[in-house]
PyMOL Python script that loads the backbone (N, CA, C, O; Angstrom):
from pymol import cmd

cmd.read_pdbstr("""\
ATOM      1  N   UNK A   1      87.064 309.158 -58.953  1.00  0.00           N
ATOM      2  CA  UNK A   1      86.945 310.328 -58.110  1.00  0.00           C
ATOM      3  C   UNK A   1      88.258 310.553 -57.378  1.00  0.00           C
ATOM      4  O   UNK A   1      88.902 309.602 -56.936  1.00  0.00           O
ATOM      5  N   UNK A   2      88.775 312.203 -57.211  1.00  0.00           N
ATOM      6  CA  UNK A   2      89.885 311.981 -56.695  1.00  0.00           C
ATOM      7  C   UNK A   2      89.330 312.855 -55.311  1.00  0.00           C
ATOM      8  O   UNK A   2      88.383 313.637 -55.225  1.00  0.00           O
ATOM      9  N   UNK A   3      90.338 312.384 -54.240  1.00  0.00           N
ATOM     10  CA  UNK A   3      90.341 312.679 -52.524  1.00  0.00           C
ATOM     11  C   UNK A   3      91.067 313.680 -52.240  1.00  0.00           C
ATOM     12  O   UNK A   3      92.169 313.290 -51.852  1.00  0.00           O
ATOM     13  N   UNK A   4      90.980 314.709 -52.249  1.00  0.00           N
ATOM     14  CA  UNK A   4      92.168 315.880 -51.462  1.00  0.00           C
ATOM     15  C   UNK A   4      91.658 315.676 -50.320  1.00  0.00           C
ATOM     16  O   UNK A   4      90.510 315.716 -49.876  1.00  0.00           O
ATOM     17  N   UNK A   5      93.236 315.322 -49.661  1.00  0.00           N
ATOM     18  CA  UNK A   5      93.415 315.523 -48.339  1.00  0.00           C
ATOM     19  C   UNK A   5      94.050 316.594 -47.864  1.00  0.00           C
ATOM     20  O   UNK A   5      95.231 316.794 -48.152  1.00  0.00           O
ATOM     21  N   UNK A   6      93.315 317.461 -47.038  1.00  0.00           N
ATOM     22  CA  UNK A   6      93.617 318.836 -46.443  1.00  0.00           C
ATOM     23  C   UNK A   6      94.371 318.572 -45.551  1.00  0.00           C
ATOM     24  O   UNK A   6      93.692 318.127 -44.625  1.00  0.00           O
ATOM     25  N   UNK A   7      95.684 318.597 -45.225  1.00  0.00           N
ATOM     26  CA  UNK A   7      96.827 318.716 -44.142  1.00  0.00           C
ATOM     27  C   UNK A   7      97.379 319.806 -43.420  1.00  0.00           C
ATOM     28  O   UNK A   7      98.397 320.395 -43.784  1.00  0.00           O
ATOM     29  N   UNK A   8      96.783 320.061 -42.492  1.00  0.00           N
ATOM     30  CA  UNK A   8      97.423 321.733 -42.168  1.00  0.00           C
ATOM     31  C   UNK A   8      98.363 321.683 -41.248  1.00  0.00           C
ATOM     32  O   UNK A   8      98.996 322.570 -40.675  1.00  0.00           O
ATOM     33  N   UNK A   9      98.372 320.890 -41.200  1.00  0.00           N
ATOM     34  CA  UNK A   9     100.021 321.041 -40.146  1.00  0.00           C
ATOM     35  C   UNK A   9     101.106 320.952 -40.852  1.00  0.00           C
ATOM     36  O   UNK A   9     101.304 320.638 -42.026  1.00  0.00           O
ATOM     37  N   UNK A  10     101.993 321.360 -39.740  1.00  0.00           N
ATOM     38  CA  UNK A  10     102.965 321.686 -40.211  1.00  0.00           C
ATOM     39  C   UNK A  10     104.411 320.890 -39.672  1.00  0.00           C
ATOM     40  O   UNK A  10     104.466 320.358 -38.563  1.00  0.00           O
ATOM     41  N   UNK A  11     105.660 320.902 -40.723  1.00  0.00           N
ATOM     42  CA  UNK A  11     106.471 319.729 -39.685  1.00  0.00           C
ATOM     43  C   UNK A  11     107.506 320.480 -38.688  1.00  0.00           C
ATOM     44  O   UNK A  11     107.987 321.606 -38.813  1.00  0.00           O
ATOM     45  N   UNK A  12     107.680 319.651 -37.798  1.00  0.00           N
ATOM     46  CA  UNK A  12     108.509 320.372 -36.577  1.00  0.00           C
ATOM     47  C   UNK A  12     109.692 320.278 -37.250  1.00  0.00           C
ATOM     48  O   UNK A  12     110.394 319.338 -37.621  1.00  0.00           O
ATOM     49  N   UNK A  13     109.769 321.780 -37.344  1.00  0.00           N
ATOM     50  CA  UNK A  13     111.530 321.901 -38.019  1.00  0.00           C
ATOM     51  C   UNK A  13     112.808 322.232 -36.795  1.00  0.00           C
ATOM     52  O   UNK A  13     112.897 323.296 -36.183  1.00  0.00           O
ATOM     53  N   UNK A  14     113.706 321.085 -36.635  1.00  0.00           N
ATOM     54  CA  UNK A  14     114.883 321.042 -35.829  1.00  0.00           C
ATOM     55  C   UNK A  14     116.012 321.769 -36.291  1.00  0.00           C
ATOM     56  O   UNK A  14     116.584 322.521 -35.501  1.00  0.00           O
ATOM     57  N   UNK A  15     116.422 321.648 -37.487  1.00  0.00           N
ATOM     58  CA  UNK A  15     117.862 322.095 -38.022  1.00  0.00           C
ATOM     59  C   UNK A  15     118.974 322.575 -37.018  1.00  0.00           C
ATOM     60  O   UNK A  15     119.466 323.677 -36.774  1.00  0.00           O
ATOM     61  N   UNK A  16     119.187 321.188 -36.491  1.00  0.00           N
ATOM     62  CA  UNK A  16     119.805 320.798 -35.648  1.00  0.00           C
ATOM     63  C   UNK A  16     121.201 320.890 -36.221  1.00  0.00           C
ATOM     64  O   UNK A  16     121.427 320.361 -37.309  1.00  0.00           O
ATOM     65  N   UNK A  17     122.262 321.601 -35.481  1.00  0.00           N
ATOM     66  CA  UNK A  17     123.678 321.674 -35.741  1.00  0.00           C
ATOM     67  C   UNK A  17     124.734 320.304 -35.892  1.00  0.00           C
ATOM     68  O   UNK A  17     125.633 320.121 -36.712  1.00  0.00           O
ATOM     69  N   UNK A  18     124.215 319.354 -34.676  1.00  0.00           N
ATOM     70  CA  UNK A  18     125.323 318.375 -34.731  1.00  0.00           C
ATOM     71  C   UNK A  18     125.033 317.457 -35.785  1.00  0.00           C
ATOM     72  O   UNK A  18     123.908 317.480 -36.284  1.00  0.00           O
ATOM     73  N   UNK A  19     126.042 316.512 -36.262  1.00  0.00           N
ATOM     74  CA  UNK A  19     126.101 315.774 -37.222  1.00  0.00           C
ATOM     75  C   UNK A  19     126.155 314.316 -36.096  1.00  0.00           C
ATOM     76  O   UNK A  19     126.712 314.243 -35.001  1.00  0.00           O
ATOM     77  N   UNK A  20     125.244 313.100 -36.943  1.00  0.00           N
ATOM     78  CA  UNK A  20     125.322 311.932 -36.096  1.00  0.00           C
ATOM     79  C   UNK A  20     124.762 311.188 -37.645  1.00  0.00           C
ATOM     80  O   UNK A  20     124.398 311.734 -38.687  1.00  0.00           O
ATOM     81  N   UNK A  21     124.884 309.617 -37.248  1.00  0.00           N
ATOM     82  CA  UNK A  21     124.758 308.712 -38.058  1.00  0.00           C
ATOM     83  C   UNK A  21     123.500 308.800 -38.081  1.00  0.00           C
ATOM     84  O   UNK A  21     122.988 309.384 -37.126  1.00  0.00           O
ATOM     85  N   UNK A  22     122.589 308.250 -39.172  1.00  0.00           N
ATOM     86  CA  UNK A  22     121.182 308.136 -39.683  1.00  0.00           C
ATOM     87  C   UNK A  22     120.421 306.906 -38.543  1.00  0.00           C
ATOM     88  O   UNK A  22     119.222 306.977 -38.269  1.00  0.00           O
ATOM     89  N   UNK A  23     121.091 306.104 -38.119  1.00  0.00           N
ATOM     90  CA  UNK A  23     121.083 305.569 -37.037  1.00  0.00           C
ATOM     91  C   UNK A  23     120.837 305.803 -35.942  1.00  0.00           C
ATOM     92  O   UNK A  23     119.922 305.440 -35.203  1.00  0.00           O
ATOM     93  N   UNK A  24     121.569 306.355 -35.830  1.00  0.00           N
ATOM     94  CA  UNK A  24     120.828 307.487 -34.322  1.00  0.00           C
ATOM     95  C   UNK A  24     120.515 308.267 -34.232  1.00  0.00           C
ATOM     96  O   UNK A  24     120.722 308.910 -33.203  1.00  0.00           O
ATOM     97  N   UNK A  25     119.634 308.852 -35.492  1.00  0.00           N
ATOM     98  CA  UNK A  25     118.656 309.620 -35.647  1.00  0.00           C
ATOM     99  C   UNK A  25     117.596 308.818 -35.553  1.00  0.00           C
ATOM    100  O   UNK A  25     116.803 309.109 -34.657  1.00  0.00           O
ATOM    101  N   UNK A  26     117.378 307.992 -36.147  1.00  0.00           N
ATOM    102  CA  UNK A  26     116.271 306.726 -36.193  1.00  0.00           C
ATOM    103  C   UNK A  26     116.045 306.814 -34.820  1.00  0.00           C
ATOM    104  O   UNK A  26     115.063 307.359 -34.315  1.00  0.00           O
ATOM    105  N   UNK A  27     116.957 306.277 -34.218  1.00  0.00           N
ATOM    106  CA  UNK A  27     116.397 306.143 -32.290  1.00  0.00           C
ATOM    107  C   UNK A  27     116.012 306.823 -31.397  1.00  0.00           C
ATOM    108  O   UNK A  27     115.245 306.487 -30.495  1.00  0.00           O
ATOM    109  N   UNK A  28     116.836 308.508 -31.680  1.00  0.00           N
ATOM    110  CA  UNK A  28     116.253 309.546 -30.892  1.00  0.00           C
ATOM    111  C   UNK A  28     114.218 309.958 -31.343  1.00  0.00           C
ATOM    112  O   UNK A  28     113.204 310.407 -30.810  1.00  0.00           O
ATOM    113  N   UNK A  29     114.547 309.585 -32.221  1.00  0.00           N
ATOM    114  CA  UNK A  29     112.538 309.916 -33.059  1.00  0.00           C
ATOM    115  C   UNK A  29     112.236 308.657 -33.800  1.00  0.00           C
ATOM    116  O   UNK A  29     112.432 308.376 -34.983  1.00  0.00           O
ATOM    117  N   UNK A  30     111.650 307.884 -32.711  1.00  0.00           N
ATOM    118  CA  UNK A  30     110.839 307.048 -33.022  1.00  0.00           C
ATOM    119  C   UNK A  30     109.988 306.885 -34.075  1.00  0.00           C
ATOM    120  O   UNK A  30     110.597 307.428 -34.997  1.00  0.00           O
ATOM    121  N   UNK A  31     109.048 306.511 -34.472  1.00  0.00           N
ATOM    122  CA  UNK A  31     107.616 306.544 -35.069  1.00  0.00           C
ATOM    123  C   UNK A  31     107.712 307.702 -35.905  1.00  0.00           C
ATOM    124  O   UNK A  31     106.560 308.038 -36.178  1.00  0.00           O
ATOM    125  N   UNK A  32     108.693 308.614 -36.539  1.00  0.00           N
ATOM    126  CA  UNK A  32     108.211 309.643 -36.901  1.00  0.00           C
ATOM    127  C   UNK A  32     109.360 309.869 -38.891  1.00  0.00           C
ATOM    128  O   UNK A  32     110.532 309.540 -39.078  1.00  0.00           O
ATOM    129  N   UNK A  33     108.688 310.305 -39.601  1.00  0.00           N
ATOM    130  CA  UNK A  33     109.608 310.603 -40.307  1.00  0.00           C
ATOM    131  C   UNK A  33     110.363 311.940 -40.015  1.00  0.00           C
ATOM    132  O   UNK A  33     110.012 312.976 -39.450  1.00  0.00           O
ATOM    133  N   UNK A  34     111.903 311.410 -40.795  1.00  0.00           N
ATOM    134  CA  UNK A  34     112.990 312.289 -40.606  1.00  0.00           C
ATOM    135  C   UNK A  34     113.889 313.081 -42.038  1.00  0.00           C
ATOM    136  O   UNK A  34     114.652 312.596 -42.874  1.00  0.00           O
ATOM    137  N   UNK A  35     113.397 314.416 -41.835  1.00  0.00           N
ATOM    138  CA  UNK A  35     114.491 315.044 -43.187  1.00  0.00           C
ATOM    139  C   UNK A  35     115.724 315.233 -42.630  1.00  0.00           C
ATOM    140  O   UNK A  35     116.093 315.695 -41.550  1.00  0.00           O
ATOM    141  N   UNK A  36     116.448 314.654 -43.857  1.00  0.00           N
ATOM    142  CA  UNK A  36     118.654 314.921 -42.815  1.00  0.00           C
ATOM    143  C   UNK A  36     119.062 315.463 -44.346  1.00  0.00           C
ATOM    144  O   UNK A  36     118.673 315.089 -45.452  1.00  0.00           O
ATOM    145  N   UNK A  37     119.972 316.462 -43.958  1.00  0.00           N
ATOM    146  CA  UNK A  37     121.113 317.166 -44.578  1.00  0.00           C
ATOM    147  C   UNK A  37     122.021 316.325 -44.693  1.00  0.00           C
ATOM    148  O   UNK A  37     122.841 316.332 -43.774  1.00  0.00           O
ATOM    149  N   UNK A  38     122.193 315.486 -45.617  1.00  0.00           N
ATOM    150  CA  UNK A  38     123.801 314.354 -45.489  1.00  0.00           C
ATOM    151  C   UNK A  38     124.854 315.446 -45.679  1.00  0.00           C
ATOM    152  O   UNK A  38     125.008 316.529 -46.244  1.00  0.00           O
ATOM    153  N   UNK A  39     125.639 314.369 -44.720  1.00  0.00           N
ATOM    154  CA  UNK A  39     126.811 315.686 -44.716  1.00  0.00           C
ATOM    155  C   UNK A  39     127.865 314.437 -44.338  1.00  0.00           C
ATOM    156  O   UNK A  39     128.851 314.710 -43.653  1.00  0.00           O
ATOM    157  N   UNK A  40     127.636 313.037 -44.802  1.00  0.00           N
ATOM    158  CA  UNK A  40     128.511 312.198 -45.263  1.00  0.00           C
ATOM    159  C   UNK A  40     128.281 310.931 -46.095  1.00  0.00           C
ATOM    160  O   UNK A  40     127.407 310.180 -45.662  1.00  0.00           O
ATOM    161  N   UNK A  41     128.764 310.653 -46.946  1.00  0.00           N
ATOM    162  CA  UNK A  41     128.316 309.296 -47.836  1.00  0.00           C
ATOM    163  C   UNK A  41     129.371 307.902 -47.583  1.00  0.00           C
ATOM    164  O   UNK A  41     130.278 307.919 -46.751  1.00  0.00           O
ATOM    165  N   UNK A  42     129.148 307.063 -48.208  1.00  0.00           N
ATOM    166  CA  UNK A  42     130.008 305.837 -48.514  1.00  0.00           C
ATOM    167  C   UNK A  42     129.447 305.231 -49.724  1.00  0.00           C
ATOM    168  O   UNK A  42     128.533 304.420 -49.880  1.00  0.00           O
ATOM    169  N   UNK A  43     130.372 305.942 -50.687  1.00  0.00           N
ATOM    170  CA  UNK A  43     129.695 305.028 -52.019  1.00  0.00           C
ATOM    171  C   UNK A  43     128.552 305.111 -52.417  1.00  0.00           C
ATOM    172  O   UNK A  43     127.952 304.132 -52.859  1.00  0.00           O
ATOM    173  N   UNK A  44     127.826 306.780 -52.301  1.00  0.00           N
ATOM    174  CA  UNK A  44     126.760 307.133 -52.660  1.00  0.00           C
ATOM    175  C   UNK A  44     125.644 307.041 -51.335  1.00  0.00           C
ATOM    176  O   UNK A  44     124.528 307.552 -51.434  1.00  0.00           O
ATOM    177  N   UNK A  45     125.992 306.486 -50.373  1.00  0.00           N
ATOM    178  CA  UNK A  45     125.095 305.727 -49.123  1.00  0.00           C
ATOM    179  C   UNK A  45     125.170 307.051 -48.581  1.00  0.00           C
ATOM    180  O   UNK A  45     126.306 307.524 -48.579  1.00  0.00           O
ATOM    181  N   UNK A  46     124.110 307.885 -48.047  1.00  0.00           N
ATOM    182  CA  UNK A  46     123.820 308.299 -46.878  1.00  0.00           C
ATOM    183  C   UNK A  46     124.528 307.678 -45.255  1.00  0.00           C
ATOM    184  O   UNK A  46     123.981 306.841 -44.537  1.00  0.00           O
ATOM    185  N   UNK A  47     125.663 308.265 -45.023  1.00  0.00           N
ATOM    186  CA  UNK A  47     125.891 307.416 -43.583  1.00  0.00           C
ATOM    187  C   UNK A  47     125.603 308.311 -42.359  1.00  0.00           C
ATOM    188  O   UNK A  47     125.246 307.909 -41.252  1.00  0.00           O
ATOM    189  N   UNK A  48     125.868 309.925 -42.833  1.00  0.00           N
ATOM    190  CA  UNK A  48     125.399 310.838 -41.357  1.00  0.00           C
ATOM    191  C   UNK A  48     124.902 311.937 -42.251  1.00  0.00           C
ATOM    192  O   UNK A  48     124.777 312.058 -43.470  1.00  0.00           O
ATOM    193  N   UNK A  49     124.649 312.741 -41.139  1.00  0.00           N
ATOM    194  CA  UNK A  49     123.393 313.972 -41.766  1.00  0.00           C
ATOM    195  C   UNK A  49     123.458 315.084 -40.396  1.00  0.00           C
ATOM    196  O   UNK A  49     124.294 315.050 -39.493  1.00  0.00           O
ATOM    197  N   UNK A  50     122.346 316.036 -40.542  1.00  0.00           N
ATOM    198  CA  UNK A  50     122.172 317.053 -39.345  1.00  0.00           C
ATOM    199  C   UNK A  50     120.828 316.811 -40.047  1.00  0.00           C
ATOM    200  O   UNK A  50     120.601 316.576 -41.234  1.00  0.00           O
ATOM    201  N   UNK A  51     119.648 316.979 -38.565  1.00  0.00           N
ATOM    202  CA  UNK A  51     117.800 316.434 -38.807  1.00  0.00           C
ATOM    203  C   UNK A  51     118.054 318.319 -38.890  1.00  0.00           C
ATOM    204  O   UNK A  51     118.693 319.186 -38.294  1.00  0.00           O
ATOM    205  N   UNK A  52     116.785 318.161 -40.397  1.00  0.00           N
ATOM    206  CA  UNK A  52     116.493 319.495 -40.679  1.00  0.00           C
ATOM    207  C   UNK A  52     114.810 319.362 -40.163  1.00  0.00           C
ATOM    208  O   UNK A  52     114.355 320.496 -40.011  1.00  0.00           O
ATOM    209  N   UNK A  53     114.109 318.622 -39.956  1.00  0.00           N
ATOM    210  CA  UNK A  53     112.846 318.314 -39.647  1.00  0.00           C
ATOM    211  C   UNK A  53     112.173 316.913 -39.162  1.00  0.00           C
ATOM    212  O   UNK A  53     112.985 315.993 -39.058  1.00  0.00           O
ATOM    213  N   UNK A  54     111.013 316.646 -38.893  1.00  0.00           N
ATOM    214  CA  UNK A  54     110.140 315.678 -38.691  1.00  0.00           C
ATOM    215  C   UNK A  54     109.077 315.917 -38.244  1.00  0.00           C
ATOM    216  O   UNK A  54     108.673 316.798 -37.486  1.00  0.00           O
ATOM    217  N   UNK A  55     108.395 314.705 -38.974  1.00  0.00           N
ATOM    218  CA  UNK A  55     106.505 314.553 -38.423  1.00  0.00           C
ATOM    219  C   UNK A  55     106.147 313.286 -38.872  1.00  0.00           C
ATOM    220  O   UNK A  55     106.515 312.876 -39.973  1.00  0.00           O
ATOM    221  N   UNK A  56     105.353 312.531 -37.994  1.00  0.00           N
ATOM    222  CA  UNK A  56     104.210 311.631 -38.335  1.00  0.00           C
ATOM    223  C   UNK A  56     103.807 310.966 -39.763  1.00  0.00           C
ATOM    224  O   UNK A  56     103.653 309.769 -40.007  1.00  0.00           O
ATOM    225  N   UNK A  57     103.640 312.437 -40.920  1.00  0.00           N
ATOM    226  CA  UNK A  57     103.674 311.658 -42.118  1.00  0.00           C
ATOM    227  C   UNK A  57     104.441 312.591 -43.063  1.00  0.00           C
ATOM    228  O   UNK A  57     104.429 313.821 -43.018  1.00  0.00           O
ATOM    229  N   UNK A  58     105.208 311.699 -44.053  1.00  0.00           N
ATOM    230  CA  UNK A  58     106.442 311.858 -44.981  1.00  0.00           C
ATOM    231  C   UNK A  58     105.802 313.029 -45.989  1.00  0.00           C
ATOM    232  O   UNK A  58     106.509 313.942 -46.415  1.00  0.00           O
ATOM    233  N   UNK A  59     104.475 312.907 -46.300  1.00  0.00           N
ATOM    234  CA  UNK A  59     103.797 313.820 -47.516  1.00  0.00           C
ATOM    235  C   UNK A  59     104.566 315.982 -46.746  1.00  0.00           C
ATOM    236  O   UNK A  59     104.862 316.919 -47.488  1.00  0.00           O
ATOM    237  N   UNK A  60     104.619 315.983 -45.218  1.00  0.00           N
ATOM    238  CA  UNK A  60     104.072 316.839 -44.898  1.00  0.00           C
ATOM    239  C   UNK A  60     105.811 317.542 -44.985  1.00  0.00           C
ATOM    240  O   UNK A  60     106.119 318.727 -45.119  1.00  0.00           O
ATOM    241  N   UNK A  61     106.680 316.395 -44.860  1.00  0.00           N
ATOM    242  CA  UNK A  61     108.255 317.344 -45.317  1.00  0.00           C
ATOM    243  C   UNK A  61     108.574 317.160 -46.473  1.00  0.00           C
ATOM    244  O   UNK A  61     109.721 316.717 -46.411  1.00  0.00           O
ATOM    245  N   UNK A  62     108.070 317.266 -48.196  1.00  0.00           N
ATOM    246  CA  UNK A  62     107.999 317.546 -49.104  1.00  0.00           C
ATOM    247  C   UNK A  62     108.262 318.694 -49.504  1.00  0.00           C
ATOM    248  O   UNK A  62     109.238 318.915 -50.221  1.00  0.00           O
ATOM    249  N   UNK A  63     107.148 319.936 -48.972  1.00  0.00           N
ATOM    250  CA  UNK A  63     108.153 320.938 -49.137  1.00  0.00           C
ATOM    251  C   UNK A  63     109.966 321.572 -48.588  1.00  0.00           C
ATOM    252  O   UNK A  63     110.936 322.049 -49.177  1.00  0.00           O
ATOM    253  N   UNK A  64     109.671 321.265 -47.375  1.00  0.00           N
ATOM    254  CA  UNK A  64     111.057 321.698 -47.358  1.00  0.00           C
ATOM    255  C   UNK A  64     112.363 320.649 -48.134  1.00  0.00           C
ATOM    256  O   UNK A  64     113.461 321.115 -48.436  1.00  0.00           O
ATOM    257  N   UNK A  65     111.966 319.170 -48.365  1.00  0.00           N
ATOM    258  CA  UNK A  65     112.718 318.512 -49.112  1.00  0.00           C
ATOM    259  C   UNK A  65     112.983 318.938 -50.439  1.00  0.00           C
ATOM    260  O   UNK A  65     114.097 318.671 -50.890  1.00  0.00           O
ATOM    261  N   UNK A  66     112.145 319.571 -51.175  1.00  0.00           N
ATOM    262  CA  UNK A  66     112.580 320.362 -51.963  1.00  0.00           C
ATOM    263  C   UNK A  66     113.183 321.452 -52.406  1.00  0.00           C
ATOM    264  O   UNK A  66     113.924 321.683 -53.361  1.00  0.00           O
ATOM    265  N   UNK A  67     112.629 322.237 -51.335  1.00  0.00           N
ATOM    266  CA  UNK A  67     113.435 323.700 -50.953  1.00  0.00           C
ATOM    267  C   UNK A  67     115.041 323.157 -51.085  1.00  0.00           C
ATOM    268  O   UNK A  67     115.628 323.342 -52.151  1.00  0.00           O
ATOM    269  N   UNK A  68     115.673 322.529 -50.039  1.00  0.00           N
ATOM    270  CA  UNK A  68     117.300 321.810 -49.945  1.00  0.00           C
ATOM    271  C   UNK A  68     117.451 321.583 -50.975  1.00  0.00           C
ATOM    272  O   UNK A  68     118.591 321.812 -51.381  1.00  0.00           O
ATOM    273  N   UNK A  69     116.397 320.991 -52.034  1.00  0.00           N
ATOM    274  CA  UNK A  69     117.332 320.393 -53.047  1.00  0.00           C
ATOM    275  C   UNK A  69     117.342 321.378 -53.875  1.00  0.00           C
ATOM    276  O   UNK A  69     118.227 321.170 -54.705  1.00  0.00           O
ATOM    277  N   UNK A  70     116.746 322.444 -54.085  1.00  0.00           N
ATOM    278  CA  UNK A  70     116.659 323.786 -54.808  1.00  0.00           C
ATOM    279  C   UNK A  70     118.104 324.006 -54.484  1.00  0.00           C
ATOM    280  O   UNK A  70     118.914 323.840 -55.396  1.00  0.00           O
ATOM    281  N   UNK A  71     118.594 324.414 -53.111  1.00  0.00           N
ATOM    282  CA  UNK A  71     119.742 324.963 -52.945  1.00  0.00           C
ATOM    283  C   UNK A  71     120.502 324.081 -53.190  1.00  0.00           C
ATOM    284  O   UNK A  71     121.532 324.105 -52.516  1.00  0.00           O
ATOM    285  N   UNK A  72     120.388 323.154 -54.027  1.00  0.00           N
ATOM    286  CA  UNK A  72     121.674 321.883 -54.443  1.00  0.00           C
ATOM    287  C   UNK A  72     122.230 321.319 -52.701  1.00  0.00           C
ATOM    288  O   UNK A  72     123.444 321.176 -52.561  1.00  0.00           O
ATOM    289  N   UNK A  73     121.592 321.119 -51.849  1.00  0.00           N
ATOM    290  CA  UNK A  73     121.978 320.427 -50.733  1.00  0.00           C
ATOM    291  C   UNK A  73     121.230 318.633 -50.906  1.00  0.00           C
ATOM    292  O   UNK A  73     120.122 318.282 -51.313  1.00  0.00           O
ATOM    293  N   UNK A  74     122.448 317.798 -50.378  1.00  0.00           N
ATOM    294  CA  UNK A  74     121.913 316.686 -50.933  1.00  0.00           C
ATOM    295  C   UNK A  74     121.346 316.222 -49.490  1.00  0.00           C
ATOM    296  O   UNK A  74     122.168 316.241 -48.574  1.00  0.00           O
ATOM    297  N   UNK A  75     119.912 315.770 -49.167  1.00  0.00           N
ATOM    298  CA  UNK A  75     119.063 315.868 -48.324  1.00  0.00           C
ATOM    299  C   UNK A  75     118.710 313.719 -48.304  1.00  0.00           C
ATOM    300  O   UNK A  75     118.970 313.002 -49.270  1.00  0.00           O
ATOM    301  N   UNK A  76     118.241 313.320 -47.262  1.00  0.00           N
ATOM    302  CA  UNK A  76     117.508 311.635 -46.756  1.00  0.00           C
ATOM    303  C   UNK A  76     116.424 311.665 -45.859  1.00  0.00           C
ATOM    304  O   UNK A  76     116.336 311.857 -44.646  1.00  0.00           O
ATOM    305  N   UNK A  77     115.404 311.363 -47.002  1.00  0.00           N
ATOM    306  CA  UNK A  77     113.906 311.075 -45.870  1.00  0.00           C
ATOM    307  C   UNK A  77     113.627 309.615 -45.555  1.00  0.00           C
ATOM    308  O   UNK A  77     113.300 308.680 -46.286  1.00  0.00           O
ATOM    309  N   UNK A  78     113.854 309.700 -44.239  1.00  0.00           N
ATOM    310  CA  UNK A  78     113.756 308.189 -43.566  1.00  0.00           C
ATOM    311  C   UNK A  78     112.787 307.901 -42.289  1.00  0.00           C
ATOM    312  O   UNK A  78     112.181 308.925 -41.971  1.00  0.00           O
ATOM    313  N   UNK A  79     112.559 307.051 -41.674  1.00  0.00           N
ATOM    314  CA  UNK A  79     111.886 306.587 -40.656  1.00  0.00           C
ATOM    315  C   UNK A  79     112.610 306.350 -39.597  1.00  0.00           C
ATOM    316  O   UNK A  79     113.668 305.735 -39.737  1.00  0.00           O
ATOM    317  N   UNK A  80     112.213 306.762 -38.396  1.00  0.00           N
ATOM    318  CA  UNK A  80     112.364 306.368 -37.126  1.00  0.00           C
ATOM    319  C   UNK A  80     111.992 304.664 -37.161  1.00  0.00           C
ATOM    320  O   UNK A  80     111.319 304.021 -37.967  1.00  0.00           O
ATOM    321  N   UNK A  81     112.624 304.304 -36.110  1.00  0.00           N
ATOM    322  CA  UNK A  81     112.289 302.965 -35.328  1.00  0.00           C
ATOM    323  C   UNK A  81     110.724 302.781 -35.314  1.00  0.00           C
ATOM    324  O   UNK A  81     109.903 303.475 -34.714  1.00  0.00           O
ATOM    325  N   UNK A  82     110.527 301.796 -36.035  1.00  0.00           N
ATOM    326  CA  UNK A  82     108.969 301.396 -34.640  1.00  0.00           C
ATOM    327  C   UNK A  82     109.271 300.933 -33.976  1.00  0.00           C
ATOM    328  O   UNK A  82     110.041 299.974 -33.928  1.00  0.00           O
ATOM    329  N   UNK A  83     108.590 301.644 -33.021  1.00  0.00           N
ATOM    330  CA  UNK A  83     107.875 301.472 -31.597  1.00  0.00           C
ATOM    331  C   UNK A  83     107.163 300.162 -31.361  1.00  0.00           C
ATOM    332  O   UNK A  83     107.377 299.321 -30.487  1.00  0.00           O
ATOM    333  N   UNK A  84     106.238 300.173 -32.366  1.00  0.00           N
ATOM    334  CA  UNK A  84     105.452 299.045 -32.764  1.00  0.00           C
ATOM    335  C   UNK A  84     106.152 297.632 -33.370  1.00  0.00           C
ATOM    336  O   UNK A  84     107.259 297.766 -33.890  1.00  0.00           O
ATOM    337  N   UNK A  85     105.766 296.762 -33.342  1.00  0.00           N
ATOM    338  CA  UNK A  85     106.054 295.532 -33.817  1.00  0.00           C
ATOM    339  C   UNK A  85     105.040 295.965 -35.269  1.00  0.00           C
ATOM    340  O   UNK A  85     104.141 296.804 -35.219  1.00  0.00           O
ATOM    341  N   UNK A  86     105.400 295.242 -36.431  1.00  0.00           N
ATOM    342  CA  UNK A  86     104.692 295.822 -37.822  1.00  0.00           C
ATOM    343  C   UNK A  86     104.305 294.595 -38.364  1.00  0.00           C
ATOM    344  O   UNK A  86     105.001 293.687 -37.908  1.00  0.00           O
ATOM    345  N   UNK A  87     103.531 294.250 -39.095  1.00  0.00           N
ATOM    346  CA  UNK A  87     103.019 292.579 -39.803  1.00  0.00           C
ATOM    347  C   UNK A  87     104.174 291.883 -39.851  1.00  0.00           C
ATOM    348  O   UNK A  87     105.224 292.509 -39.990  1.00  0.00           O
ATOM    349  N   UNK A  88     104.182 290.298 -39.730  1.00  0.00           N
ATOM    350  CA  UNK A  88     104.986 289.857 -40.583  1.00  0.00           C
ATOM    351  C   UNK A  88     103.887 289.180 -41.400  1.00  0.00           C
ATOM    352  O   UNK A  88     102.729 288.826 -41.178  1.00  0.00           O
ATOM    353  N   UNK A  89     105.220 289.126 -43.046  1.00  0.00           N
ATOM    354  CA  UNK A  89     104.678 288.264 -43.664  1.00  0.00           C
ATOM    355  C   UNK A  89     105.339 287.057 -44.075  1.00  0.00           C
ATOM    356  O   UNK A  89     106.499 286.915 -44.461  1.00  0.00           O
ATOM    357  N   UNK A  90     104.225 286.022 -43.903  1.00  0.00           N
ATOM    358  CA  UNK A  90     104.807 284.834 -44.300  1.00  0.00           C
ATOM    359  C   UNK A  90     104.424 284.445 -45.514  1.00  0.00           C
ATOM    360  O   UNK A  90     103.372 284.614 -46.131  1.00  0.00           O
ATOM    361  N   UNK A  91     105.863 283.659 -45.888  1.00  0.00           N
ATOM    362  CA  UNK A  91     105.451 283.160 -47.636  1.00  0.00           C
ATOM    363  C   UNK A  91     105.586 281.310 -47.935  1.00  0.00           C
ATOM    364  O   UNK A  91     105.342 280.845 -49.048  1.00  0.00           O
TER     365      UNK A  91
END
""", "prot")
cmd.dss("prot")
cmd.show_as("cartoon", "prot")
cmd.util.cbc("prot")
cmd.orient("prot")
């Protein structure tokens, strides 16, 4: 059996002008996923960006992650910091 999950929200779109490291994007938005416009690499690496969006869950900036890449803009969906402490696992 398959589950559609109905999501109606929508993600808070920033498209924010300044450029900063993926790093301190992480810190300003916690807990939340983040779409960035790279707008610098190192050897293929994502190192800075401008936040084109964020929300809670990654499924919900899909569309516009695609839209960017339509326009050939090379785009990084990443995570904020937790807030939270997260499992460890031991082996």
């Amino acid at each position: 059996m398959v589950q559609v999950l109905n999501k109606s929200s929508e993600p808070q779109v920033i498209n924010a002008q300044e450029e900063r490291s993926l790093a301190e994007w992480q810190q300003l938005y916690p807990d939340l996923w983040l779409l960035l416009e790279v707008t610098e690499e190192d050897e293929g690496e994502p190192q800075k960006g401008r936040l084109i969006a964020v929300d809670p869950d990654d499924i919900t900036l899909v569309p516009l992650w695609q839209e960017y890449g339509r326009q050939g803009k090379i785009t990084a969906m990443i995570h904020g910091i937790y807030a939270e402490p997260g499992p460890t696992v031991v082996a």
